[in-house]
C-alpha positions in Angstrom: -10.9 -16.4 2.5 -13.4 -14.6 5.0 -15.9 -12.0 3.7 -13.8 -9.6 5.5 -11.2 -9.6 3.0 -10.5 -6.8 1.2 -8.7 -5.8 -2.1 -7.4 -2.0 -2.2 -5.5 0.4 -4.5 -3.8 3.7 -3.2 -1.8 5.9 -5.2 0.2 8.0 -2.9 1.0 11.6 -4.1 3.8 14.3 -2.8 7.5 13.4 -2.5 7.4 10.0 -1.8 10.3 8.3 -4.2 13.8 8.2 -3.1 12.8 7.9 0.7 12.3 4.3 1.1 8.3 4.2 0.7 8.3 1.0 -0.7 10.4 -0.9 1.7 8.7 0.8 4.3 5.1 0.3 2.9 5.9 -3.8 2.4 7.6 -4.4 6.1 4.2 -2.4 7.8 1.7 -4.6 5.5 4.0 -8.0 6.2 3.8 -6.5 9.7 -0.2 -6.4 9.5 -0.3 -9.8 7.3 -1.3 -7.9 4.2 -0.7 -9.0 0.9 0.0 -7.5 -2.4 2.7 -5.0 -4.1 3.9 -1.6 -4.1 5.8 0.0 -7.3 7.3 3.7 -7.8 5.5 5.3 -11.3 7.3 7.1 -13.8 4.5 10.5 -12.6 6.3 10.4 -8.9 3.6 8.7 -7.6 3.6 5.3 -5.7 1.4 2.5 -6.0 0.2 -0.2 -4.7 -2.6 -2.8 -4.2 -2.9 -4.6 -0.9 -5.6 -7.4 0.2 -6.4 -8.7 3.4 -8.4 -8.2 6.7 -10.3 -4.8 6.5 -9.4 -4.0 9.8 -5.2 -4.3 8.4 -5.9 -2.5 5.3 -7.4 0.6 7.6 -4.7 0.5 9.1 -2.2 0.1 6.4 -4.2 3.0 4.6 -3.7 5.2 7.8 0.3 4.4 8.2 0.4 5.4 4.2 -0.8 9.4 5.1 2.0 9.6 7.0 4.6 7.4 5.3 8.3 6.9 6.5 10.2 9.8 8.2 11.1 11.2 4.9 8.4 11.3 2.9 5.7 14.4 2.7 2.5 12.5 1.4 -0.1 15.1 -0.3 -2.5 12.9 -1.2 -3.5 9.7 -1.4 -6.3 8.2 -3.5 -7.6 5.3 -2.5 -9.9 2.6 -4.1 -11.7 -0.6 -3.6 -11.1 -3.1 -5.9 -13.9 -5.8 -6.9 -12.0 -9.0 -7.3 -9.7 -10.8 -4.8 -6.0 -11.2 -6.9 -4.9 -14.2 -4.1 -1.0 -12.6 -3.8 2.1 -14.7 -2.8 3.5 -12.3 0.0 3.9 -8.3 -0.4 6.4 -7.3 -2.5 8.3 -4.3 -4.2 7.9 -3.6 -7.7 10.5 -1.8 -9.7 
């Protein structure tokens, strides 16, 4: 893995359950060769962790203000994680 390889957490607030986020969010970081998960919490929030070239996960992290057509993203929080998990693919949590 290059140095630029990133691992990230966001937690996305505002109405973004029920309006496909998570198939959304893993199509646009298989689209930018991310890898990780995304998962719907019990607070309404969604999260998820992604890894991969800083330059994707700027971009990935950009896409997830907006969100799919539906959504109305208030906030998102984002942080960078230490450690490098190594995922199989992105993929949708519960």
């Amino acid at each position: 893995m290059s140095s630029n390889h990133k691992h990230i957490a966001m937690r996305v607030h505002g109405k973004v359950q029920g309006v496909f986020f998570r198939a959304s969010t893993q199509e646009k970081a298989e689209a930018l060769g991310l890898t990780g998960f995304v998962q719907n919490e019990d607070d309404g929030t969604v999260y998820l962790e992604a890894e991969g070239d800083e330059t994707a996960l700027r971009k990935l992290e950009q896409w997830v203000h907006e969100g799919p057509k539906n959504a109305r993203v208030e906030r998102v929080d984002v942080k960078t994680l230490k450690e490098l998990k190594g995922f199989d693919g992105f993929e949708q949590r519960r």
